[in-house]
C-alpha positions as CSV (number, residue, x, y, z in Angstrom):
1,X,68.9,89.4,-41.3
2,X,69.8,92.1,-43.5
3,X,69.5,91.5,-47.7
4,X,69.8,94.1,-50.5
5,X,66.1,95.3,-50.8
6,X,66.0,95.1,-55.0
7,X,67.8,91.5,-54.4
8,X,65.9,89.8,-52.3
9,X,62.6,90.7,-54.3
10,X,64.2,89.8,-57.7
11,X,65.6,86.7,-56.4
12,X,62.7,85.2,-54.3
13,X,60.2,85.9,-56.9
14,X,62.1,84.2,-59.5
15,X,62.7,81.4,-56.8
16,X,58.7,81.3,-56.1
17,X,57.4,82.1,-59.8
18,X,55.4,85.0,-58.1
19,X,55.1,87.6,-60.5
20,X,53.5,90.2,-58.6
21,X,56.4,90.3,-55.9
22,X,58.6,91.3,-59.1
23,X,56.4,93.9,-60.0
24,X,55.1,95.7,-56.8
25,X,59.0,95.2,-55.3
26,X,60.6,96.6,-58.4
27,X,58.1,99.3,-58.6
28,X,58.5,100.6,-55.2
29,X,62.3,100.1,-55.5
30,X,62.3,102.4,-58.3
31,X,59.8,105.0,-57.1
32,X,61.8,104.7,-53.8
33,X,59.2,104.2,-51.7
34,X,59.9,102.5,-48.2
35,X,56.8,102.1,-47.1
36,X,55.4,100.4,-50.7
37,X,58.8,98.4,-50.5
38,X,57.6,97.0,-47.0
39,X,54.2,96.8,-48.1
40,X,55.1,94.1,-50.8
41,X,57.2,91.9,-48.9
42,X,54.7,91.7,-46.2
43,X,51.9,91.4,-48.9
44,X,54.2,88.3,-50.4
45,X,55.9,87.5,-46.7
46,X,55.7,83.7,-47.5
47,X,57.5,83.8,-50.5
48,X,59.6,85.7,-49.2
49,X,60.5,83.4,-46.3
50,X,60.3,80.4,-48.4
51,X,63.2,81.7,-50.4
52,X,65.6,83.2,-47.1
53,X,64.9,79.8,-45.2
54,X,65.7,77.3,-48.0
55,X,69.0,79.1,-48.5
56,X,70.2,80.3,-44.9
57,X,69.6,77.7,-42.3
58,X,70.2,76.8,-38.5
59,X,70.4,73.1,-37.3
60,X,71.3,71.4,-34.2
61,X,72.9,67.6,-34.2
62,X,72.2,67.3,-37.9
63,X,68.3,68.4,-37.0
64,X,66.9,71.0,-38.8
65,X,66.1,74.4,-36.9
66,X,62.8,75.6,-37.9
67,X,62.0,79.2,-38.8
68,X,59.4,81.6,-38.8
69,X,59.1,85.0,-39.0
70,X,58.7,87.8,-36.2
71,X,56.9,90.9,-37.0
72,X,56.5,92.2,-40.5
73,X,59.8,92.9,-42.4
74,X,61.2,96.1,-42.4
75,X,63.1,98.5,-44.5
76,X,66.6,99.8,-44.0
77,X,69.1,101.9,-45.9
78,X,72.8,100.9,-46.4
79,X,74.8,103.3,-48.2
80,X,72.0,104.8,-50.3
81,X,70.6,101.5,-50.9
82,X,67.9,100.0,-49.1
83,X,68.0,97.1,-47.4
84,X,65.7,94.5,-46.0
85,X,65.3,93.7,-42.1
86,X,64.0,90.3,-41.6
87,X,63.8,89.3,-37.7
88,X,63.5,85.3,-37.9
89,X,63.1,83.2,-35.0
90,X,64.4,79.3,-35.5
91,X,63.4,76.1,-32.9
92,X,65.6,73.7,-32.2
93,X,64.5,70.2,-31.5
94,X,66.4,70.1,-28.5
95,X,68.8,72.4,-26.6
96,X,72.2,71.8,-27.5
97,X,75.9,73.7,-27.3
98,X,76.5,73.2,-31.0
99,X,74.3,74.6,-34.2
100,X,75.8,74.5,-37.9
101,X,74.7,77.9,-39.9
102,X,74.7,77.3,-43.6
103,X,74.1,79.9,-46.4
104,X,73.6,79.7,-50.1
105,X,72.0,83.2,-50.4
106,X,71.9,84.9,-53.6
107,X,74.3,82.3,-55.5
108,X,76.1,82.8,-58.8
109,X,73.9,80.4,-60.6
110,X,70.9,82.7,-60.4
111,X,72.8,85.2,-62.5
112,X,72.2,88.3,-60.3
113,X,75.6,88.9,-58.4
114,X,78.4,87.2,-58.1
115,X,80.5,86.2,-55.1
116,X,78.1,86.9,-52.7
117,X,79.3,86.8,-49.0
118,X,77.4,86.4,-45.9
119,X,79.0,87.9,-42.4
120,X,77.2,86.3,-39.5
121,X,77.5,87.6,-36.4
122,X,76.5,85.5,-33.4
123,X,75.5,84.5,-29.7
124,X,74.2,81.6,-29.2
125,X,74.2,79.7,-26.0
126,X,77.2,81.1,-24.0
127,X,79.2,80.9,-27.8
128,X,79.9,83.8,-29.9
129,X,81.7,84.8,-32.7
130,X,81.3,86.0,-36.3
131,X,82.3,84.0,-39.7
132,X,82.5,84.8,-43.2
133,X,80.4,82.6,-45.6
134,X,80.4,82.5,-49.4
135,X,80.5,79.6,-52.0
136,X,83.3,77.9,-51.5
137,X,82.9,78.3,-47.2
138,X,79.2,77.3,-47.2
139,X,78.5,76.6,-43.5
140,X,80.1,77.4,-40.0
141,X,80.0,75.5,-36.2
142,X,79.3,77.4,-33.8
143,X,81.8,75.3,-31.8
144,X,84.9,76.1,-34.0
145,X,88.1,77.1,-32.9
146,X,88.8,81.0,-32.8
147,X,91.7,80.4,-35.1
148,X,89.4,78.9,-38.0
149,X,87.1,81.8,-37.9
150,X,89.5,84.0,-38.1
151,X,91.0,82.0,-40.4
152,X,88.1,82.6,-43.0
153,X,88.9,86.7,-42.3
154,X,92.4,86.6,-42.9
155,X,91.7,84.8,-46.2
156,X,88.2,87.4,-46.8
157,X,90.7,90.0,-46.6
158,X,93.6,89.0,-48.8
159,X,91.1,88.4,-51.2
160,X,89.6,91.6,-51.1
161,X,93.0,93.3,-51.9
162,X,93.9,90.9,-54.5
163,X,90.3,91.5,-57.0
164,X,89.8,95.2,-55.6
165,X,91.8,96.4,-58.6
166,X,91.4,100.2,-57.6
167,X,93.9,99.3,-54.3
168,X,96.0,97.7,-56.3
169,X,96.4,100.8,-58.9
170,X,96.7,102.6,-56.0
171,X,99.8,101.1,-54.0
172,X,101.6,100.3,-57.6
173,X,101.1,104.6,-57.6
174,X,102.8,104.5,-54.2
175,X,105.6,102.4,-54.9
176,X,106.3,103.9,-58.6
177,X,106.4,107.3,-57.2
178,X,108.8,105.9,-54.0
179,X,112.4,106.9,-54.7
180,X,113.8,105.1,-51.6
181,X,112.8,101.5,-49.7
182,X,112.4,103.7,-46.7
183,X,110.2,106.1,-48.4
184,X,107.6,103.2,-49.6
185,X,107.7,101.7,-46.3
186,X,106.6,105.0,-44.6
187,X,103.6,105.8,-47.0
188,X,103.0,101.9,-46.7
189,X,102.8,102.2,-43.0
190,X,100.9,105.8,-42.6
191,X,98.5,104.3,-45.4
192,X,98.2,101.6,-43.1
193,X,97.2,103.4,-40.0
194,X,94.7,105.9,-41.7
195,X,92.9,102.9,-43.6
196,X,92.4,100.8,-40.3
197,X,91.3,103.6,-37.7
198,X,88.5,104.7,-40.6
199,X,88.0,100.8,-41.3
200,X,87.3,99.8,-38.1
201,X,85.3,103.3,-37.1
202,X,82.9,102.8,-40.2
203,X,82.5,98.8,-39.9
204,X,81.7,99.2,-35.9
205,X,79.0,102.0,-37.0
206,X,81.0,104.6,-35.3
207,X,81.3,106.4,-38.3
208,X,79.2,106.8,-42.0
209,X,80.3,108.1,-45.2
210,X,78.1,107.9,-48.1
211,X,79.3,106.0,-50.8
212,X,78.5,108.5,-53.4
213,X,81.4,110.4,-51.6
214,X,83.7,107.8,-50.8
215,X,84.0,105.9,-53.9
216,X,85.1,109.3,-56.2
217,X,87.3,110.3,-54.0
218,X,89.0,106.9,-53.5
219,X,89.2,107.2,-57.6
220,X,90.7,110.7,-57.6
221,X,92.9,109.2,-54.7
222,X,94.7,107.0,-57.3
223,X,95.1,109.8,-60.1
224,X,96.6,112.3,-57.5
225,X,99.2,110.1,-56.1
226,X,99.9,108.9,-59.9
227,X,100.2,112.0,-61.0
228,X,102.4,113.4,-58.4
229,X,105.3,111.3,-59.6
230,X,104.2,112.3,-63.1
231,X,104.7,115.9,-62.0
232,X,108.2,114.8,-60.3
233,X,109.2,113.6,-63.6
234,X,107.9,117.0,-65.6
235,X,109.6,119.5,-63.2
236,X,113.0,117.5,-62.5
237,X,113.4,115.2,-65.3
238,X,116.2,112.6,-65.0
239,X,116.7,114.0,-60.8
240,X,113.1,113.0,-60.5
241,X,113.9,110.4,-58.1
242,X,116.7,112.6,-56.4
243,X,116.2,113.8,-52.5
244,X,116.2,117.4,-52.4
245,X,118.8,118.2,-49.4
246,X,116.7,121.2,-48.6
247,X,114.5,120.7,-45.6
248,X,115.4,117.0,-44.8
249,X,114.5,116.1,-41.7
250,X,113.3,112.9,-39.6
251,X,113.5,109.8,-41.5
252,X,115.5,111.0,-44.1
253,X,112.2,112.6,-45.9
254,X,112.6,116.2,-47.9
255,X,109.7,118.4,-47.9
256,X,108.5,116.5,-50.9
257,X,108.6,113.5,-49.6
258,X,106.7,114.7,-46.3
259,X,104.1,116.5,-48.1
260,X,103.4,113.2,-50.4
261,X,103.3,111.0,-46.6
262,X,100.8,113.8,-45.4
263,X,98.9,113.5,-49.2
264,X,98.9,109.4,-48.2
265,X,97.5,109.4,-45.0
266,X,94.0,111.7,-46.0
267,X,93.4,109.3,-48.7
268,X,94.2,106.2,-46.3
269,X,91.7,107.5,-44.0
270,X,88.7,107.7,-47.6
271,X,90.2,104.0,-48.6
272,X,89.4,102.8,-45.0
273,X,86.1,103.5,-45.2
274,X,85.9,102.0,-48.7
275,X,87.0,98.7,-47.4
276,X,84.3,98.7,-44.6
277,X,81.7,99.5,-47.4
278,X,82.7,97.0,-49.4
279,X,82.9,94.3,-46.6
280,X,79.4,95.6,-45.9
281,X,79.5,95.1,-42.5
282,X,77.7,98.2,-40.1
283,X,77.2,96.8,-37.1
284,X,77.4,98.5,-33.3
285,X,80.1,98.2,-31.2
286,X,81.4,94.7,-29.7
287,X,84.2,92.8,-29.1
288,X,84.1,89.6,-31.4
289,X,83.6,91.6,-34.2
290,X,86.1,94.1,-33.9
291,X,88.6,90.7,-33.5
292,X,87.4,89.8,-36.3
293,X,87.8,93.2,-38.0
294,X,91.2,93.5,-37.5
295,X,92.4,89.9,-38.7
296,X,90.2,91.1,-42.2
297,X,92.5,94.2,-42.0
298,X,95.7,92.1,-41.0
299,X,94.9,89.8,-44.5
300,X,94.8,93.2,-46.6
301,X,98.3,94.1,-45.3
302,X,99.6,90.9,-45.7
303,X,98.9,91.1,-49.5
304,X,99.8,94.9,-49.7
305,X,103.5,94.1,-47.8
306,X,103.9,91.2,-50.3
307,X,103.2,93.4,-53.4
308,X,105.6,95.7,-51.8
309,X,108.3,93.1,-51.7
310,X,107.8,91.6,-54.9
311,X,108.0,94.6,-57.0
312,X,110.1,97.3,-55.3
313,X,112.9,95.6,-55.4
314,X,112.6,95.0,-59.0
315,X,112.2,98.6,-59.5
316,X,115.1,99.6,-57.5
317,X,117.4,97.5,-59.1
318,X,116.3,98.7,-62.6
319,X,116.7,102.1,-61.2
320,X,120.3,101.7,-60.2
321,X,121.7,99.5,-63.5
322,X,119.5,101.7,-66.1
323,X,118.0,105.0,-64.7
324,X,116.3,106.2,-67.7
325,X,114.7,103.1,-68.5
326,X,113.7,102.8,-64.8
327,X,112.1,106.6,-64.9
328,X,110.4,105.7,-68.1
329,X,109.0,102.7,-66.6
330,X,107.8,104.2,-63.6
331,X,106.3,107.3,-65.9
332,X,104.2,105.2,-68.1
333,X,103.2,103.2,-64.6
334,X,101.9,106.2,-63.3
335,X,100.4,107.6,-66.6
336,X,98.4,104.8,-67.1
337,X,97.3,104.6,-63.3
338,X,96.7,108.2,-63.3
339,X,94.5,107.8,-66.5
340,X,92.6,104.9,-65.1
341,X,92.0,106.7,-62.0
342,X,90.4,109.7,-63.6
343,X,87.7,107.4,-65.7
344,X,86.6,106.0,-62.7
345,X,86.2,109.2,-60.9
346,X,84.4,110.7,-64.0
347,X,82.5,107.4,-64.2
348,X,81.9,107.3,-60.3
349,X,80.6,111.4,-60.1
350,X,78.0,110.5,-63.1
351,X,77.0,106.7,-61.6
352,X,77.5,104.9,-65.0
């Protein structure tokens, strides 16, 4: 198992009442210290256990699996933060093809985080798969069907576009900026393909990216492609959304419009690897999780191609009945995307 370092000590000393876990954890987590870090949760490895075991749990024909642990826990790193490894070993009362995995890890009610979810991998028996646990999905067969498990990613996904605001800013940037359907659709697709190749890449462990990096850049992302329709706007006023018939080519695109696809795609490929980080999934190379992978990726489309269809239409048709109105709607669209974008980046370099 792998848990947030500062987490797990936090949330397992308050679970135990044992003080001096809070303090030696938190001290080492703020010196930085992995080898105090390991030192106090092997020096409070009971409360520790108490506290994983009472909220993750195995069983097998309603029997309980029981756990103990293997080796002294050690500590990890996850995208600048450490993490804690926790190799736990559960007996069955009897071999069977069926276990239930349930987790209630890190719940809202201890007022920590909120929305924690779990992503077990797993083989267990001739069975494997991987499932996405949280709050309202407590608990998992192992004998499921393929389509429920993947099920629980398609919905993981959606949801993940649908409360990841920054996306959001940054597709309305795309389609505000978008002067024809065919336009949108093409940065929607070459967004597409750059965020799942890096996705996949930096979820499989194929590929790492620091966050520190990542996460400014995704903000500047959102102000650039903003702003470019902003500068559209400045340079050609009320033509703004007109193709220039200089250097059109392949899919009806100008030069503008190819530069802006090109412009799309690098920050696709820095927004994939956002996703995987926020997933938090770094895992080697296999096949069930890769499956599992892309149905999390197919769930973000699904929810980006809906957005699409819901609002460029609107926008088109405004364009076509009022065209001023429609350019000053998609200017202040973009201003105050832009704007938002460059807080975050400014808020993102600084880590406040």
């Amino acid at each position: 198992m792998e848990l947030e370092y500062d987490l797990l000590v936090v949330s397992a000393a308050d679970a135990g009442d044992d003080d001096p876990l809070f303090r030696a954890g938190t001290a080492a987590f703020e010196a930085g210290d992995t080898a105090a870090q390991a030192a106090a949760l092997k020096g409070h490895a009971s409360a520790v256990l108490r506290y994983v075991s009472d909220r993750f749990a195995v069983s097998s024909r309603g029997a309980a699996c029981l756990p103990t642990q293997v080796g002294d826990a050690t500590i990890g790193e996850r995208e600048g933060v450490p993490y804690a490894n926790l190799l736990l070993d559960w007996t069955c009362p009897e071999r069977v093809d069926e276990h239930v995995v349930r987790s209630g890890l890190f719940p809202d009610g201890e007022g920590y985080v909120k929305g924690t979810k779990t992503i077990v991998t797993y083989e267990i028996d001739g069975r494997s798969g991987s499932a996405a646990l949280d709050a309202a999905n407590t608990s998992f067969s192992t004998a499921q069907a393929w389509y429920e498990r993947f099920g629980e990613f398609f919905l993981l996904g959606a949801e993940h576009l649908l409360t990841g605001i920054d996306h959001i800013l940054f597709l309305l940037a795309l389609i505000a900026g978008s002067r024809r359907l065919r336009e949108i659709v093409l940065a929607a697709t070459s967004f597409t393909l750059a965020h799942s190749v890096t996705f996949l890449l930096a979820a499989l462990g194929l590929v790492e990216v620091p966050g520190a990096i990542v996460e400014p850049i995704i903000a500047l992302s959102i102000a650039v492609v903003a702003g470019w329709h902003l500068w559209g706007i400045w340079r050609r006023g009320e033509h703004a959304t007109d193709l220039e018939t200089a250097g059109r080519g392949h899919f009806g695109l100008d030069q503008a419009g190819w530069i802006r696809l090109g412009v799309v795609f690098c920050f696709g490929l820095v927004h994939g690897l956002g996703f995987a980080g926020a997933l938090g999934i770094d895992e080697a190379w296999s096949w069930t999780l890769l499956w599992s992978l892309l149905v999390f990726n197919v769930g973000i489309e699904v929810v980006q191609l809906t957005i699409i269809a819901l609002v460029f239409p609107l926008l088109f048709v405004l364009r076509r009945r009022a065209p001023k109105a429609g350019l000053w709607a998609t200017g202040a669209v973009s201003a105050g995307v832009s704007i938002m974008g460059l807080i975050w980046f400014v808020q993102r370099i600084s880590g406040s």
